[in-house]
N, C-alpha and C positions, 0 to 999 in steps of 0.2 A: 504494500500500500504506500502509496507516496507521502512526504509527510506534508501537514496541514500547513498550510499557505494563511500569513498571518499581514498581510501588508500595509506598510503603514504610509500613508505618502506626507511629507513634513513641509512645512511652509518654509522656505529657505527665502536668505535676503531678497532676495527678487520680487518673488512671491509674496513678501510683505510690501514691497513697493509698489503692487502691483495697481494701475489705474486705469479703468476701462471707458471710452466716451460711453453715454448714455443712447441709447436706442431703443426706438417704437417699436410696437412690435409689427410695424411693416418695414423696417428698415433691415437692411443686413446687418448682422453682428461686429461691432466695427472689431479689427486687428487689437492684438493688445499692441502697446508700446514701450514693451523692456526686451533685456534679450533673458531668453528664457535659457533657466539652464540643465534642465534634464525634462524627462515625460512625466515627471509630476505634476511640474509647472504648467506644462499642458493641460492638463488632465486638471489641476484643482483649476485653473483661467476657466474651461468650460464650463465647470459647475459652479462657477461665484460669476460668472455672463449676467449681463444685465437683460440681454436678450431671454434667458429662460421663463415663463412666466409664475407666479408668484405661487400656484397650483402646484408645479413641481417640484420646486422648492422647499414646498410645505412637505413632500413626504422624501427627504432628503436626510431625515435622522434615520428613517426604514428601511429605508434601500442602500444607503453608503456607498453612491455613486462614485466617492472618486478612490477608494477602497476596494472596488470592484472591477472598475476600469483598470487600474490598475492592474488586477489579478487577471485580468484576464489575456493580458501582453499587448493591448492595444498600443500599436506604434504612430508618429509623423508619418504622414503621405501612404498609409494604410485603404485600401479597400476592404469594405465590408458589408455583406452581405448580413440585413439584420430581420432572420423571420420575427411577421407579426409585431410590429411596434407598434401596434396599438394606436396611441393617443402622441406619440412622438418622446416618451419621458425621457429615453435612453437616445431615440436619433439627436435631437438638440447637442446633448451633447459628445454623443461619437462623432458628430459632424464637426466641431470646432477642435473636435481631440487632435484627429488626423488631418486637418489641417486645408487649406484650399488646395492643395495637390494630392491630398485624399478621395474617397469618393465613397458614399452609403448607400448601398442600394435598399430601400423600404418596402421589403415584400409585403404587401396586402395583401390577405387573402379577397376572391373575388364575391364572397357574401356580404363583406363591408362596401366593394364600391357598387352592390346593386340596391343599397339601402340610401334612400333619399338623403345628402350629405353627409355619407360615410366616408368619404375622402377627404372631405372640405381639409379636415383640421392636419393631414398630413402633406393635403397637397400644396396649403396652406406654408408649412412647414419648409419642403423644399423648391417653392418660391424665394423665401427668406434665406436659405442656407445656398449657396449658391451650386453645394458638391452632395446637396442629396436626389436622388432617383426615386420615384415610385412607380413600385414593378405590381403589379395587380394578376395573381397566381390562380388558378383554379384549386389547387392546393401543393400542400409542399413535398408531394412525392414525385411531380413531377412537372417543373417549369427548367426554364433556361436562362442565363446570363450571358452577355457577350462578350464574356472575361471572364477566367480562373481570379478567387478573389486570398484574400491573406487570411481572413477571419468571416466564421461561420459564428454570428450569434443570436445568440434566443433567450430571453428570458421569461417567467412564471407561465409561460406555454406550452412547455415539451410535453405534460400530461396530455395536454389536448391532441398533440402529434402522435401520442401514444395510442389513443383510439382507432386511430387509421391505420395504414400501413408502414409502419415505423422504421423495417427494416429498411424499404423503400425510399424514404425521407432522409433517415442516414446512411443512406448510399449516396446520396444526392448530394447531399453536405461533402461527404467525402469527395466526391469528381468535382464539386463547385471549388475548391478550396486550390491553392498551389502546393507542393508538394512543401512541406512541411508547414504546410498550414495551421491553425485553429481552429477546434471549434469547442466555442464556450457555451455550456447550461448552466443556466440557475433558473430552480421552482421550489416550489411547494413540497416540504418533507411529508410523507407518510412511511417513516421506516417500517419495515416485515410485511408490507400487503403488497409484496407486489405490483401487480397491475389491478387491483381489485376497489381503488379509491380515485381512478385518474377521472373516471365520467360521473364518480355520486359528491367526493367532497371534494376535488381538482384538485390534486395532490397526488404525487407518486414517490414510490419509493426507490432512495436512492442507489442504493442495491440493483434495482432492474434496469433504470438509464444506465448505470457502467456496462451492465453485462449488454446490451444492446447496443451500444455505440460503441463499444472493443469491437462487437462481430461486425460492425461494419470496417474493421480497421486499423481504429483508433488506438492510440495510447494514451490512458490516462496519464497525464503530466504532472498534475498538480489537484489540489482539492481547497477551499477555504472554508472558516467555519465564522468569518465576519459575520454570516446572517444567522448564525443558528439562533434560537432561542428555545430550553431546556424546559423552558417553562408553558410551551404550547403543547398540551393533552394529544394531536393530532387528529381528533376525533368531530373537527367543524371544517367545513370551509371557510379557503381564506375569508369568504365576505360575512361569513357567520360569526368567525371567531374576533373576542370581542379586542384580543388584542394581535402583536406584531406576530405575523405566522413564523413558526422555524422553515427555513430556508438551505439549501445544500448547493454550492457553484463547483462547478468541474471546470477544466481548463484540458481537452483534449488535441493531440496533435500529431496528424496528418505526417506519415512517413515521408523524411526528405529524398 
């Protein structure tokens, strides 16, 4: 088992000097104006963007976006491919991570763009980011890109991919990726059941994403336990349960 992945990103001098203009939220994200000096600084610059709106920010103690980005190796001028982003929490800022010579491709699935402005708020999104894409999937066991990308990620959705044809979906991940790629999950804990809580309380156990995404390939690299929380029963869904769900991130990697 690899060991737990504990990452801490620190505010260095820079980063304390750090001063971003102000922008609308129709405006592009402006550039920051220091020289930045590792992918921390990246990485915390996204998530303190004034660009972000106030919404995602608010759930910024739960998720430990820049804790996470981190763990998961996102680099400068990174392409990635990010199923299912939802409402945009993570594109925002994978988009400013990797940089204007990066690129995010924002896979929807295509039940959200046939629902009356189910797109708005992502298309929304990469209107404003200048290097994000939205790709609109039938589903994700089988679409296409026009490019092998660096990073395959997904968050609190793999249960849902787990319903379908999974082995398929992580095949797909694997051929999308460049040879030693990533590809990172983070969801919903339901340690010992299996497959038997991904469709009643959306949640799967972490035990069954490794042994599934090995057979597609994969090497598990690393694991974190920033999201666990010891104290969620596992026994609600996340939108049931009244507090922060435990959480399990992998960081898997694609044969060089």
């Amino acid at each position: 088992m690899p060991s737990t992945f504990r990452p801490i990103v620190a505010a260095t001098s820079s980063l304390a000097a750090l001063t971003l203009a102000g922008c609308s939220a129709l405006e592009s994200p402006a550039p920051v104006s220091y020289a930045l000096a590792d992918m921390g600084d990246y990485i915390m610059a996204a998530v303190l963007s004034p660009a972000r709106p106030a919404e995602d920010k608010a759930r910024d103690e739960a998720r430990q976006p820049e804790e996470i980005v981190a763990f998961a190796g996102v680099q400068r001028g990174d392409t990635i491919a990010e199923m299912a982003p939802g409402g945009g929490y993570y594109t925002r800022i994978l988009s400013q991570t990797v940089g204007p010579e990066g690129k995010v491709y924002a896979l929807m699935p295509a039940f959200y763009a046939n629902r009356e402005g189910g797109l708005d708020t992502i298309n929304a999104i990469a209107e404003q980011y200048g290097n994000v894409e939205v790709v609109v999937v039938e589903g994700y066991d089988a679409m296409s890109l026009p490019e092998q990308v660096d990073l395959v990620w997904t968050t609190e959705n793999y249960h849902d991919f787990a319903n379908g044809d999974i082995g398929v979906t992580n095949a797909w991940a694997f051929d999308a990726l460049k040879p030693g790629g990533i590809y990172f999950v983070e969801d919903h804990a339901a340690p010992g059941t299996g497959l038997a809580a991904t469709s009643t309380l959306h949640r799967i156990d972490p035990a069954a994403v490794r042994e599934q995404v090995a057979a597609a390939g994969f090497t598990l690299e690393a694991e974190s336990d920033v999201l666990r929380n010891p104290a969620d029963p596992h026994t609600a869904g996340p939108r049931e349960f009244g507090g922060v769900t435990d959480k399990f991130a992998f960081r898997f990697r694609k044969p060089g």
